[in-house]
C-alpha positions as a LaTeX table, in Angstrom:
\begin{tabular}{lrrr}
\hline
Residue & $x$ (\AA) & $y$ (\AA) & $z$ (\AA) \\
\hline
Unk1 & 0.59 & 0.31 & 8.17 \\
Unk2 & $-0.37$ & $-2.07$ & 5.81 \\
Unk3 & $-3.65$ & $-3.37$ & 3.87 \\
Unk4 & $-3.85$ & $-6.49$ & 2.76 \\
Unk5 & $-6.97$ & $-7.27$ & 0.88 \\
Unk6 & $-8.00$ & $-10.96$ & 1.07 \\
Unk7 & $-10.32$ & $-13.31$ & $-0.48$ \\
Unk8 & $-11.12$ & $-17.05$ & $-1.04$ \\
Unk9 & $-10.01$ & $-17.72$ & $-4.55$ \\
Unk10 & $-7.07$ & $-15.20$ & $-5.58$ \\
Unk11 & $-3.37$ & $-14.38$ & $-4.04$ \\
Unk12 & $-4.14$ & $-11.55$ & $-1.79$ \\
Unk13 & $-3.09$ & $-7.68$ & $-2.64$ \\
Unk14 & $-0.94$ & $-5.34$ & $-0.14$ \\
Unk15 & $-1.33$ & $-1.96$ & $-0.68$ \\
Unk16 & 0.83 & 0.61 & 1.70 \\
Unk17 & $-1.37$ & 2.75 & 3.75 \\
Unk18 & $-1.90$ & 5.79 & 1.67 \\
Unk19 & $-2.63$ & 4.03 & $-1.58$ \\
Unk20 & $-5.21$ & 1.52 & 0.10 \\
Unk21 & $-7.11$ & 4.85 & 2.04 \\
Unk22 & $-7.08$ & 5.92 & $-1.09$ \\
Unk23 & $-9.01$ & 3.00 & $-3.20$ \\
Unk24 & $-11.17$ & 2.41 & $-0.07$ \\
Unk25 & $-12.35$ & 5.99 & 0.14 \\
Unk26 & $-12.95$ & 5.56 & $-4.19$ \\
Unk27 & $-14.95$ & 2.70 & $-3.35$ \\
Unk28 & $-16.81$ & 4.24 & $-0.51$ \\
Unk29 & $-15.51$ & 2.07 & 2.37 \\
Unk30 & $-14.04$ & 3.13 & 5.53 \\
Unk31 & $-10.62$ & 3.11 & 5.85 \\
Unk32 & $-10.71$ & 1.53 & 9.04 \\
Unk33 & $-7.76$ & $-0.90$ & 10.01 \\
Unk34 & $-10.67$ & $-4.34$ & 9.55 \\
Unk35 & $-13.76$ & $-4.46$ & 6.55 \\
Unk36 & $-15.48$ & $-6.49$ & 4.12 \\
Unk37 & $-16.17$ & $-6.00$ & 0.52 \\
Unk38 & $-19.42$ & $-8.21$ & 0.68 \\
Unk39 & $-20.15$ & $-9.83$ & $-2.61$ \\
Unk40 & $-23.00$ & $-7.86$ & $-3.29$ \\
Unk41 & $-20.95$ & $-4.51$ & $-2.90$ \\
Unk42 & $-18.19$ & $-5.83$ & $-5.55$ \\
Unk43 & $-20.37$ & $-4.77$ & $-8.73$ \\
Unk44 & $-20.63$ & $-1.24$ & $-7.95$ \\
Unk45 & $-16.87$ & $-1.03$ & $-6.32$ \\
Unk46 & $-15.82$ & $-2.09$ & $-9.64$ \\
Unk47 & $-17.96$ & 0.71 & $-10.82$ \\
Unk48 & $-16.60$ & 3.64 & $-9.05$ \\
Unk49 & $-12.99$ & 2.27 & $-8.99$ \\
Unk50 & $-13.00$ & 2.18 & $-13.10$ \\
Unk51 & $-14.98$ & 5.80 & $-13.17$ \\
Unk52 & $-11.77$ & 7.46 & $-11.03$ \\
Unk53 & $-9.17$ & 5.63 & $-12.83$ \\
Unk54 & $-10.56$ & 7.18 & $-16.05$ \\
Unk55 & $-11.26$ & 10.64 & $-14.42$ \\
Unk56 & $-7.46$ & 10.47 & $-13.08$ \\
Unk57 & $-6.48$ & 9.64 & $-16.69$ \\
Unk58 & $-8.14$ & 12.30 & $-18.10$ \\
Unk59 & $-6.89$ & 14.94 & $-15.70$ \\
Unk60 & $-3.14$ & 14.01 & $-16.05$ \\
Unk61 & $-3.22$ & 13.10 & $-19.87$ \\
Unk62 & $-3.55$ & 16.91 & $-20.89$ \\
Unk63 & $-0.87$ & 17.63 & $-23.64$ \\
Unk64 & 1.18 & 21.04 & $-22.69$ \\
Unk65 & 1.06 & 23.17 & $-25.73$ \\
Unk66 & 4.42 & 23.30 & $-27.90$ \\
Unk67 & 6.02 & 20.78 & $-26.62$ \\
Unk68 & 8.52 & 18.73 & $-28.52$ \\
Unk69 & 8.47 & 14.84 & $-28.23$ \\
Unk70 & 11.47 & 14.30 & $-26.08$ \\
Unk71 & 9.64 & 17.40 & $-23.84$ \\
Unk72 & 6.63 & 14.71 & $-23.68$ \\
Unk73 & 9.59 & 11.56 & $-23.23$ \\
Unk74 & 11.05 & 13.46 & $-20.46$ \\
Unk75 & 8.10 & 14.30 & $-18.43$ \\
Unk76 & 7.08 & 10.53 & $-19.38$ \\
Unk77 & 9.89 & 9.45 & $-17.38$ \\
Unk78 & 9.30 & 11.62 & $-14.55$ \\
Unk79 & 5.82 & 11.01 & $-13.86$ \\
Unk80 & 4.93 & 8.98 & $-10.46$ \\
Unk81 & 3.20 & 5.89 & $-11.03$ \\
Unk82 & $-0.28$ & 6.32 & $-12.10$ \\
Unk83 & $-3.35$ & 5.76 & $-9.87$ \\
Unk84 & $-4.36$ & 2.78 & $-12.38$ \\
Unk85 & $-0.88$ & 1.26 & $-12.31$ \\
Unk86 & $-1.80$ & 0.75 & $-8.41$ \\
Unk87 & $-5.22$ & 0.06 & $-8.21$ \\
Unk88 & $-4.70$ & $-2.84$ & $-10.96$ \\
Unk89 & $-4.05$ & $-5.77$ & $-8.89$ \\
Unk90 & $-7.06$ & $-4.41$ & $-6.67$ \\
Unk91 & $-9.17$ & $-4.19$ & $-9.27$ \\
Unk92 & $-8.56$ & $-7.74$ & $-10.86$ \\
Unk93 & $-9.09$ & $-8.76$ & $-6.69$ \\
Unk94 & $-12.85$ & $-7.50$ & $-7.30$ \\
Unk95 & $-13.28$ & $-8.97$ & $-10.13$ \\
Unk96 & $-12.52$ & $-12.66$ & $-9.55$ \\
Unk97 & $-14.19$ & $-11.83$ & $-6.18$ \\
Unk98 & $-17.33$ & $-10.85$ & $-8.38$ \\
Unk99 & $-17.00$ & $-13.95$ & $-10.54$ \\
Unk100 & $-16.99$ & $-16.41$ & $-7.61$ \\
Unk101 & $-19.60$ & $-14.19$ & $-5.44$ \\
Unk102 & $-16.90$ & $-14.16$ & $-2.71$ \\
Unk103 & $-16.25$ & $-11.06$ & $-0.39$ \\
Unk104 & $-12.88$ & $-9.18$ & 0.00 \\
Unk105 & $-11.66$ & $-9.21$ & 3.89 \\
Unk106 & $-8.57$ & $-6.86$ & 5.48 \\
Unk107 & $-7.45$ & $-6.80$ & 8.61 \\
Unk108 & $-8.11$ & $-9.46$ & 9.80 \\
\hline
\end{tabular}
């Protein structure tokens, strides 16, 4: 399955099904396959999406003690792609949403 997050003035975003449970449940909407981001509900989505992107950052951004620098290039390179890497294009969605006072649909 796929979520593609809509609104009036910005290209939309699709998001495979695990990562777009995932920012839904951040944001504290259902994951259900149809919902609206209501304008009103954009501030504090914006809010609790930017909180977990910095927790997630915190929590994965722990140097390992004596390690060299191609120890820290290596593990660089094998990292999966970060939880702000993906919720980017999401996150600039709520913001021009915000700006415009338009709501976010999917599903439908």
């Amino acid at each position: 399955m796929l979520y593609k997050f809509k609104t009036k003035n910005a290209a939309d975003v699709i998001m495979l099904e695990p990562n777009g449970r995932q920012i839904l449940q951040i944001i504290g909407k259902s994951p259900a396959g149809q919902g609206i981001i209501t304008a009103s509900e954009t501030a504090g989505a914006i809010t609790a999406l930017s909180t977990a992107l910095e927790r997630d950052e915190q929590a994965t951004s722990t140097p390992q003690s004596g390690a060299t620098k191609e120890d820290e290039e290596a593990e660089e390179q094998r990292q999966p792609v970060s939880l702000r890497q993906r919720a980017a294009p999401f996150l600039e969605l709520l913001r021009r949403a915000q700006k415009d006072g338009t709501e976010i649909v999917w599903g439908v």
